[in-house]
N, CA, C and O atoms as a Maestro MAE file, in Angstrom:
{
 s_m_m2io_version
 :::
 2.0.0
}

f_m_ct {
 s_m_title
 :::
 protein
 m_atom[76] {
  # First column is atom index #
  i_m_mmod_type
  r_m_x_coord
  r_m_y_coord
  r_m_z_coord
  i_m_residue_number
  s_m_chain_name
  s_m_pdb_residue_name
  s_m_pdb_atom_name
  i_m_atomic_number
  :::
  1 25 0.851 -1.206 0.000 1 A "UNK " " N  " 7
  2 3 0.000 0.000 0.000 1 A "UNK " " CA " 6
  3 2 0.883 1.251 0.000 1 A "UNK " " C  " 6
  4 15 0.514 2.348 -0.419 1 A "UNK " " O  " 8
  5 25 1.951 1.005 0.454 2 A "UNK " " N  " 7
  6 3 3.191 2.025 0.734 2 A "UNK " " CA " 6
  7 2 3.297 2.541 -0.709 2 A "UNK " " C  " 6
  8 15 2.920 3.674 -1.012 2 A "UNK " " O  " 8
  9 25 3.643 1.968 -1.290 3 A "UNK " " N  " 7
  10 3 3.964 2.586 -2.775 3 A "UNK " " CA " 6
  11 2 2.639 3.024 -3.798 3 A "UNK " " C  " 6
  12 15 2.879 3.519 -4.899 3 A "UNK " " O  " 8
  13 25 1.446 2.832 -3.405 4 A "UNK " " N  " 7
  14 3 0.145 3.197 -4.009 4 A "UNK " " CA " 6
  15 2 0.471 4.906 -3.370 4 A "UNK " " C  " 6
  16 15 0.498 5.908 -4.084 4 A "UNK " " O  " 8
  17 25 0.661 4.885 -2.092 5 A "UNK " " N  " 7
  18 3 0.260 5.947 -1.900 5 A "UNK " " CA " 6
  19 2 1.695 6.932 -2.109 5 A "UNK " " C  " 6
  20 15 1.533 8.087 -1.716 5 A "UNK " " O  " 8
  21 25 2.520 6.742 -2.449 6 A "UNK " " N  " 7
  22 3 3.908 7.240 -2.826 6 A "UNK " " CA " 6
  23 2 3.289 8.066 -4.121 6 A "UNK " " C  " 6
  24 15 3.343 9.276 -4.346 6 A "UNK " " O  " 8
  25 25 2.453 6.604 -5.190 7 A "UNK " " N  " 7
  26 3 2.223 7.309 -6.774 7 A "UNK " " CA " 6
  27 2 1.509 8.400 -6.260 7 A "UNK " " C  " 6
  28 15 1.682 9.448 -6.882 7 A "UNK " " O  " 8
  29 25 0.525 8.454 -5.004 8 A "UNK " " N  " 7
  30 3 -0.413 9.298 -5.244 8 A "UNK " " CA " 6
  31 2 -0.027 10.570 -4.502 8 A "UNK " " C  " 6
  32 15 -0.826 11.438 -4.151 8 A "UNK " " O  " 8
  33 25 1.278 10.583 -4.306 9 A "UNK " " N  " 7
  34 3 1.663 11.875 -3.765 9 A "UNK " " CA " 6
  35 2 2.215 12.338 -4.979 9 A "UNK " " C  " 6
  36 15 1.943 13.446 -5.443 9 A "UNK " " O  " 8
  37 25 2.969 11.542 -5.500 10 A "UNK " " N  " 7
  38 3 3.344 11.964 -6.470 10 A "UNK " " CA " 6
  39 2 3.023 12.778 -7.771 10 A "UNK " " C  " 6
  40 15 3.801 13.439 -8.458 10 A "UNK " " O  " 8
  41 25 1.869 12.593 -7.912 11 A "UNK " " N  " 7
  42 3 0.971 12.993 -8.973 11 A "UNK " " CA " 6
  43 2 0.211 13.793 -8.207 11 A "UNK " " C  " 6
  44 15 -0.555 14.411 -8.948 11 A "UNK " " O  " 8
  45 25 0.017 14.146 -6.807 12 A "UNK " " N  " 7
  46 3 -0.710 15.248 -6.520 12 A "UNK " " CA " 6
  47 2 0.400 16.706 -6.736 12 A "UNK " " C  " 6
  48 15 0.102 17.847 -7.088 12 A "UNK " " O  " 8
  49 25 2.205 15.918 -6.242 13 A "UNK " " N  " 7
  50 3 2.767 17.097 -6.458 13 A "UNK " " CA " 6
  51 2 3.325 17.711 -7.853 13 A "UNK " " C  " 6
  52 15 3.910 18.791 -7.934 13 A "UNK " " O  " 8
  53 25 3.072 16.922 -8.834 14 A "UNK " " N  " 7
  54 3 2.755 17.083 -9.927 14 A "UNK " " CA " 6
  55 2 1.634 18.271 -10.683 14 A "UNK " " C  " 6
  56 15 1.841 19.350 -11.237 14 A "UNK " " O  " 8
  57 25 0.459 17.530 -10.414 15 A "UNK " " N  " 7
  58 3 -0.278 18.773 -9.973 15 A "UNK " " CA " 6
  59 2 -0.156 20.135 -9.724 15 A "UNK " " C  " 6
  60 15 -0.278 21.107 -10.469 15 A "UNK " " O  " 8
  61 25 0.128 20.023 -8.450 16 A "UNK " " N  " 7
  62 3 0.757 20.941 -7.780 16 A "UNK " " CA " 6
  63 2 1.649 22.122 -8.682 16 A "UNK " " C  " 6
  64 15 1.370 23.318 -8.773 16 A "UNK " " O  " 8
  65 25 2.690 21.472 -9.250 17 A "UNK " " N  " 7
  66 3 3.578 22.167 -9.821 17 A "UNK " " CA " 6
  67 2 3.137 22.701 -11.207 17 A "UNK " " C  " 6
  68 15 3.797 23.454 -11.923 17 A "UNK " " O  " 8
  69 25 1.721 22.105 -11.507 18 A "UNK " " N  " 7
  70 3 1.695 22.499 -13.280 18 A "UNK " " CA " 6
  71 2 0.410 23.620 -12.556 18 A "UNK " " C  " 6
  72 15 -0.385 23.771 -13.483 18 A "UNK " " O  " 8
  73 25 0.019 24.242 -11.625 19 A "UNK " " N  " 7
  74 3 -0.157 25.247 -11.004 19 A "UNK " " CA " 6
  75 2 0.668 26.489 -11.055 19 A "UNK " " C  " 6
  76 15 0.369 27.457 -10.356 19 A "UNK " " O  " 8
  :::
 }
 m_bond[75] {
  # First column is bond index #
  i_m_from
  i_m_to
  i_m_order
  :::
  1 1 2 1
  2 2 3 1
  3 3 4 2
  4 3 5 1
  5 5 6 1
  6 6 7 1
  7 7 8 2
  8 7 9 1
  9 9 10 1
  10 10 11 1
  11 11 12 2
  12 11 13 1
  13 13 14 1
  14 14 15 1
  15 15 16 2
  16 15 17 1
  17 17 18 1
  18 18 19 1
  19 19 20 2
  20 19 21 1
  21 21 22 1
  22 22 23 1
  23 23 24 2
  24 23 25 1
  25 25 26 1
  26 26 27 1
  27 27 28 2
  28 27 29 1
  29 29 30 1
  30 30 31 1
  31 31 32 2
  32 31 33 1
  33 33 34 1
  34 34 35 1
  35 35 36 2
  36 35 37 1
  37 37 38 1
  38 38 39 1
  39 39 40 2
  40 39 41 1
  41 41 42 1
  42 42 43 1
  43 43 44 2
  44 43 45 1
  45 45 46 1
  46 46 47 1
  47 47 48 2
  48 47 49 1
  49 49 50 1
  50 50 51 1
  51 51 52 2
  52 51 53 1
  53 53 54 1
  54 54 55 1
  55 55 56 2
  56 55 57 1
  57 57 58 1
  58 58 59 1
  59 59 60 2
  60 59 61 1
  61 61 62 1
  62 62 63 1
  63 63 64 2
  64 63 65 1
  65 65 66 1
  66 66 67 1
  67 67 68 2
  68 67 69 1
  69 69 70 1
  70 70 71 1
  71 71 72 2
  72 71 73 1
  73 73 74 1
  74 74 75 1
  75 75 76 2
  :::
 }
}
C-alpha cells in the first residue's frame, strides 16, 4: 500500500507544480 500511496503523492505534487 506504501507505494500506491507514494504514486499518489506523487501525482498530486505534480499537480501541484503544473499550477
Amino acid at each position: 500500500m506504501e507505494g500506491e500511496i507514494q504514486d499518489y503523492i506523487k501525482a498530486w505534487v505534480q499537480v501541484t507544480l503544473s499550477l
